[in-house]
N, C-alpha and C positions, 0 to 999 in steps of 0.2 A: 413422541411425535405429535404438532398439533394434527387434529381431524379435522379437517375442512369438508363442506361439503359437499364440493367438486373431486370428484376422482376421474383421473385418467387411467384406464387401465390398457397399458400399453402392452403388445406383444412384440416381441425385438425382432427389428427387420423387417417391418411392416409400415404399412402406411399410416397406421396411429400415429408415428413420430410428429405427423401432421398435426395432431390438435395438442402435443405439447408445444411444440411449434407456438402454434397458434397462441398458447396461453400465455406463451411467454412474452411476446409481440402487445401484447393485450395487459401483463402485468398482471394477469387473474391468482389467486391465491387458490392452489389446488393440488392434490397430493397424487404422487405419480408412484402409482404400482406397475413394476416390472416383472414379466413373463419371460420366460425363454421359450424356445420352439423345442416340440420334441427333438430328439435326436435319428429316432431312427427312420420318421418320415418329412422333416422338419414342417407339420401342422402347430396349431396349438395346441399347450395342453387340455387336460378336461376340465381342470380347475378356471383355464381359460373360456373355455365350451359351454361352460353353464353361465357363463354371464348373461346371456342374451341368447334366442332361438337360434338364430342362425350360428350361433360358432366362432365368429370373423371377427376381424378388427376391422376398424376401431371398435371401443365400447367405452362411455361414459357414464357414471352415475354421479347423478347429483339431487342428492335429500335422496325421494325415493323413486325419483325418474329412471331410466336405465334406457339408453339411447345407444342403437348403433350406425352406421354408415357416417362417412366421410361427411359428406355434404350435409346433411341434416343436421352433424355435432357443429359443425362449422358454422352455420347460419344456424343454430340456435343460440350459441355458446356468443358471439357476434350481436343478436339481437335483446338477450338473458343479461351477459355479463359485459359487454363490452362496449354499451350503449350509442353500438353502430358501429363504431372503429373497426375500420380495416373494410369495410362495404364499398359501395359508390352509390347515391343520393339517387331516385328516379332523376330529382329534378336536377343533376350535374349534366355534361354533355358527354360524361363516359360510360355514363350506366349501362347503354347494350353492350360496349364493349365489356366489361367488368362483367354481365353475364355470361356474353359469350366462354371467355377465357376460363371462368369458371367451373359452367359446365364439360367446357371442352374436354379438361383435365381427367376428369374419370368416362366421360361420353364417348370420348372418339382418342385420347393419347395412352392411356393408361389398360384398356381394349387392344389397341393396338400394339404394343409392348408383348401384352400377355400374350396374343395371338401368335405372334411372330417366332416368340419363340419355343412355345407347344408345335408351332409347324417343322419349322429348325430340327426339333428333337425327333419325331417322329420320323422326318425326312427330309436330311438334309441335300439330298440329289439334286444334280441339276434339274433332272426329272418330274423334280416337284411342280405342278404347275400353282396351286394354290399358294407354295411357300412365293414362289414370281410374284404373282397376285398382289400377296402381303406384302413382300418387299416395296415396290413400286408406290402404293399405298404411304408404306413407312416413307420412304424421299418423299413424297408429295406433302404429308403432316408435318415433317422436319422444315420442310423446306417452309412451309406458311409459318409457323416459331419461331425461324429464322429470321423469315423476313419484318415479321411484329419486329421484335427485337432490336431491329436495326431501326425504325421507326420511334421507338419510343425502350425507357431503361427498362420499363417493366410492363406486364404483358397488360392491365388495364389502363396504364401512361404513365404516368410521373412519379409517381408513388407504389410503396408496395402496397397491396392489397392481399384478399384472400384469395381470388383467383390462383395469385403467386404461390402458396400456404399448399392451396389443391396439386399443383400444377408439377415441383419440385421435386415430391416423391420420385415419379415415374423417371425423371432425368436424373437421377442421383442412386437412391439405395435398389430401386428395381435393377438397374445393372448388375447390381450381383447375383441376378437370376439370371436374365438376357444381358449379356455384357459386351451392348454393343456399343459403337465408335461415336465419340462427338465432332472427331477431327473436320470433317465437312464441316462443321457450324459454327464458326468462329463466333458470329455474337448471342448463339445457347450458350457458349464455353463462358465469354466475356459478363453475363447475366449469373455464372452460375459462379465467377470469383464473386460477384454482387452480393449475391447472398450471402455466401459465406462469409463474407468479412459484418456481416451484422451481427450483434451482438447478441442478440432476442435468439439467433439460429446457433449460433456458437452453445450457447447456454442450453438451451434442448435437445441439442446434439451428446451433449457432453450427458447431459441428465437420461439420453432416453435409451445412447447406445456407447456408452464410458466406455469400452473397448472395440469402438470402432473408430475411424475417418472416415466423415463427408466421400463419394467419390464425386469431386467437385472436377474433375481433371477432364482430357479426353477420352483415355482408357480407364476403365477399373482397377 
């Protein structure tokens, strides 16, 4: 195998899928190490655990950097290897948008996902007032993705971006945590054939989770 000096060290089922995503989108030359989750509590391994302090995916190394979080591999890897591609220009007329979306993705969608359904699990009663809380929240964040969407193909405009790359995760492989409905959101659903008919996502998919499917649908 060549050794390139990009490694993706992916843990399956996780939001890494992200920066292979990304590479592929990007055409980067880089070698993908596969993780499984344990079994009996599905975290990562320890083999995975020692890559980086915190534990977590994603994690990248490249030469003898060692990088983790989402967003930082993303807009390094972007600014390193990919000499801008897949960004939006200050000087374009979509750049706040393209930030926005960006951050939103782990800020405020990917937060709320997690939240919802630790609330869910703990208690699912009508009784819950928190879980209400989070619900209501969840329509209100759905419903603003929906509404971009219908606006424009993709969540920074015309083009995919990385916004897109951040953003996918939480509407696709997170549902097999929380595996809730997209049926309300007909142009999330219609954005999310989009993607998967790309080629770049097709390929990372196939590479990062070979015995899985996209849940590209409205159920998982």
């Amino acid at each position: 195998m060549t050794n390139y000096p990009l490694t993706v060290h992916h843990l399956g089922r996780s939001q890494s899928e992200r920066i292979v995503w990304l590479c592929e989108e990007l055409g980067l030359e880089y070698e993908l190490k596969r993780y499984e989750r344990r079994q009996d509590n599905r975290m990562a391994p320890p083999e995975y655990q020692a890559l980086h302090p915190l534990g977590t995916a994603p994690v990248i190394t490249d030469g003898a950097l060692v990088l983790g979080e989402s967003a930082a591999i993303v807009e390094y890897l972007i600014a390193t290897h990919g000499n801008g591609r897949l960004a939006v220009s200050k000087d374009l007329p979509g750049f706040a948008d393209y930030l926005y979306w960006f951050h939103f993705a782990n800020g405020t969608l990917q937060p709320l996902v997690l939240q919802t359904w630790l609330l869910q699990r703990a208690d699912p009663s009508e009784h819950n007032a928190a879980l209400h809380r989070m619900q209501a929240r969840f329509h209100r964040v759905f419903a603003t993705i929906e509404q971009r969407l219908g606006d424009a193909p993709y969540l920074a405009g015309e083009e995919l971006t990385a916004a897109d790359i951040m953003t996918v995760f939480s509407l696709t492989t997170m549902r097999e945590f929380n595996p809730y409905d997209l049926s309300p959101w007909p142009n999330i659903l219609a954005y999310l054939q989009r993607i998967g008919a790309r080629p770049a996502y097709q390929r990372a998919m196939r590479k990062a989770e070979p015995e899985g499917t996209p849940l590209l649908g409205a159920t998982p």
